[in-house]
N, C-alpha and C positions, 0 to 999 in steps of 0.2 A: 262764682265765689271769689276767685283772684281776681276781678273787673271792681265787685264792690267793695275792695280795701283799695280801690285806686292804683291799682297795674294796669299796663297795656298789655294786654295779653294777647297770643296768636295763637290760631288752633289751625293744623295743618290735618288734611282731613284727607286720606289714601284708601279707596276711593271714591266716590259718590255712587260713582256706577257700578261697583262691586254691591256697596249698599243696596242701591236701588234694585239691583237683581234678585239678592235675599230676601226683599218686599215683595217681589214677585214672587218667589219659591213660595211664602208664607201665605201669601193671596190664594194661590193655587191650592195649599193646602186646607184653608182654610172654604176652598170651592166660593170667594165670594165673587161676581160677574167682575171680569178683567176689562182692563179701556184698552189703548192703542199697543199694540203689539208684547199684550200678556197682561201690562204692569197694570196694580191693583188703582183704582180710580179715586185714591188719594195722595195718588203720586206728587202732583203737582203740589196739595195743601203740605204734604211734609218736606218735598224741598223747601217751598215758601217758609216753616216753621226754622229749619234748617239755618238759614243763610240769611232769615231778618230780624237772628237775633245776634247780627253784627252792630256795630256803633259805636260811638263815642257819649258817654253818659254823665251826668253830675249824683252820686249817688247819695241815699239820705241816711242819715245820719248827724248828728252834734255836729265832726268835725266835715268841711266842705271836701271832696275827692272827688277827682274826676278821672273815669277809668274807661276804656276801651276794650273790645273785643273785635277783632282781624278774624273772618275767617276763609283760610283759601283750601277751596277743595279740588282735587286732580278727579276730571272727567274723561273716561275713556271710551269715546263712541267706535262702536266697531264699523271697521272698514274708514275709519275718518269722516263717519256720515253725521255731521251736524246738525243734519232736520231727526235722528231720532229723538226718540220722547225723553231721554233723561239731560241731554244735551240740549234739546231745545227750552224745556223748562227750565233748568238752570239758568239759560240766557238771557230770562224774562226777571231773573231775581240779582244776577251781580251785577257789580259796577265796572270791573275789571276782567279783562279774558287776554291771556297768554296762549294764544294757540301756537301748542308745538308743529312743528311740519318736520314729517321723514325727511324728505326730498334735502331741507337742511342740512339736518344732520348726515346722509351719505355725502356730502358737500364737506366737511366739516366745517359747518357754520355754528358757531355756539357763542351764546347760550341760540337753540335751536329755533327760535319763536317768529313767524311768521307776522312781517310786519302789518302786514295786506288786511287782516283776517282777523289781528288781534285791536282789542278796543280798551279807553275809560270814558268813565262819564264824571272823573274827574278833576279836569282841567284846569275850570272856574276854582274850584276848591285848594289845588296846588298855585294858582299864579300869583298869589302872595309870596308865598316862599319863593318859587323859582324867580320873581322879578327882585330880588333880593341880590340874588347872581347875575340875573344880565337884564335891563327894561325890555328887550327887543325879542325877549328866548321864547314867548307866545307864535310871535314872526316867524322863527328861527325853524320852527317845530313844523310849523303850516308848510314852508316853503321845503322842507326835506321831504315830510308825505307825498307832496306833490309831485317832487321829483322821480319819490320811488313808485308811485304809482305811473307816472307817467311812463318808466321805463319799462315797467313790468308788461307793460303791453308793449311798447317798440321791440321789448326781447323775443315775442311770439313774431313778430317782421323780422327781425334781425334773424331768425333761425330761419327763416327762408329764403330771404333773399342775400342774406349777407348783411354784416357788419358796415363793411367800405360801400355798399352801395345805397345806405341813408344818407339823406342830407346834412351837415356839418352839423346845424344847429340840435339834431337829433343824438349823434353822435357824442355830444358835448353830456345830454343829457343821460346817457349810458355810462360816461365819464364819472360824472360826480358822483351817481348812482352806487357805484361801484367804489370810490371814497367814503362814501356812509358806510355801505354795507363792511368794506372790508375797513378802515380807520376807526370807526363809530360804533357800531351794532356788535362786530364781534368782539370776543373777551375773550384772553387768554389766562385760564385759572390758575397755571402752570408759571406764571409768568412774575417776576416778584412785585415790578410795579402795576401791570394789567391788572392784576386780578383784582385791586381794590381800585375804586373809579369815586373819589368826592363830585357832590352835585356841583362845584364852580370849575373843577376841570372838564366834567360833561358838558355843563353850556358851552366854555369855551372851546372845545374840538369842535361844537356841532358850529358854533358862529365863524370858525376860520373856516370852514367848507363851505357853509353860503355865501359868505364872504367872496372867496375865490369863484364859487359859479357868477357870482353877482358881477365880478371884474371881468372874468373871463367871456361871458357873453355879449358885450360886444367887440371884443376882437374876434370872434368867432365869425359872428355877422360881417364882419368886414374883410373877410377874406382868409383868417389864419388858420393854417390847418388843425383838422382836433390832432391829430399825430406829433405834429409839434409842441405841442399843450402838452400834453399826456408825458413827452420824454424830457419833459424839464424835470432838473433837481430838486427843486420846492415845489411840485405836486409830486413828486415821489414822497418825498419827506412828510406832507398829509399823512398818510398812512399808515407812518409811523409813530404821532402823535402822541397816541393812549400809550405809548412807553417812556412819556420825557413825566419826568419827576414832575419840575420847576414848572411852573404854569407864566414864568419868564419866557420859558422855552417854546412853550407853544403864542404866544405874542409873537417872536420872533419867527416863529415862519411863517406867520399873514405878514412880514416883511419882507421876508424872503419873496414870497408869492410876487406879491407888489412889484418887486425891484425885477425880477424875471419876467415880466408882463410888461413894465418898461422896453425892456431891451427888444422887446417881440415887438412893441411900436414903433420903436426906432428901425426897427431890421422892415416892418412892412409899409413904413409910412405911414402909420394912422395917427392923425390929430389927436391931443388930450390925453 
């Protein structure tokens, strides 16, 4: 109704799997043959009904409107099992998945969404706009996943054998890892400039962290320790980022960085 007067509308939807389970009660009631673990064997066609009547539409009428419908639904699979049936059919119909993780939130890691796990499929469809903020923020984006995935395994090494007993170049990559995570990823709600994030301050923090892994790798290679790296005052300052108003402010500590990465070439000898 609100779609074809030409709103964007969002429908927030708490829960699907509460839904999905009252289909089931109704199924049983109603004694027709159940599919995978109870749920009635039109489970699938009504999430599908569900969730594809999202979009962005041109509606008819005299006057031209163009209206949308969002809809995000909260799935709660129990025990965090994502192959069951209301969890795995829903996965087959959205474009977007925010997978919460526990293990975050006793972390206090918030907002608590597991980067690893969670997905879009729409990329292509945002890098208009986001190349708008920065040409390079496609890049930008590829080269942080990468990171985090890559550490997300050194961290299961890292819990066995030690931290100090990977190679530098690993170590580095635990470094930045942990700049996203804690610089970038988390949000303080609490916090008066945190809690609201515009899309050209976001490229910007995520571009002065690959930035810096981008400088900081080869002095790595060439001998510098990641210890030394780590206790400089412009990779502290990272961190702090998502708190500077002024998007001046954050230019200015990919100079900072710079100018302190300097001085570590001069102190080690490395050319360039």
């Amino acid at each position: 109704y609100f779609r074809d007067q030409g709103y964007d509308v969002a429908v927030i939807i708490d829960s699907t799997s509460r839904w999905a389970e009252a289909l089931r009660d109704l199924s049983g009631r109603l004694e027709e043959i159940p599919a995978e673990e109870g749920y009635p064997a039109s489970l699938v066609e009504r999430i599908a009904e569900l969730y594809e009547r999202a979009g962005r539409v041109i509606t008819l009428g005299k006057e031209r409107r163009i209206g949308s419908v969002t809809i995000m639904g909260a799935v709660s699979p129990p025990g965090g099992d994502f192959s069951e049936p209301v969890t795995s059919t829903t996965l087959r119909f959205v474009g977007t998945l925010w997978a919460l993780d526990t293990e975050l939130a006793y972390r206090r890691h918030f907002p608590a969404i597991n980067w690893l796990r969670s997905f879009t499929r729409y990329v292509d469809v945002l890098s208009e706009f986001w190349r708008k903020h920065e040409p390079k923020w496609q890049s930008y984006r590829e080269k942080a996943l990468a990171i985090l995935e890559e550490a997300s395994r050194l961290e299961e090494i890292a819990r066995v054998v030690g931290e100090r007993s990977l190679p530098n170049e690993q170590r580095l990559i635990l470094l930045t890892s942990e700049i996203i995570r804690e610089g970038f990823l988390v949000q303080n709600a609490y916090h008066h400039v945190d809690k609201y994030c515009p899309p050209e301050k976001q490229v910007k923090i995520l571009k002065v962290i690959i930035r810096f892994h981008e400088l900081v790798s080869p002095l790595v290679r060439a001998g510098v320790p990641v210890d030394k790296i780590r206790s400089l005052r412009s990779v502290i300052e990272l961190l702090r980022l998502k708190e500077r108003e002024r998007l001046e402010e954050i230019d200015q500590a990919l100079k900072h960085v710079e100018s302190d990465l300097n001085k570590l070439k001069e102190e080690y000898g490395i050319a360039g």
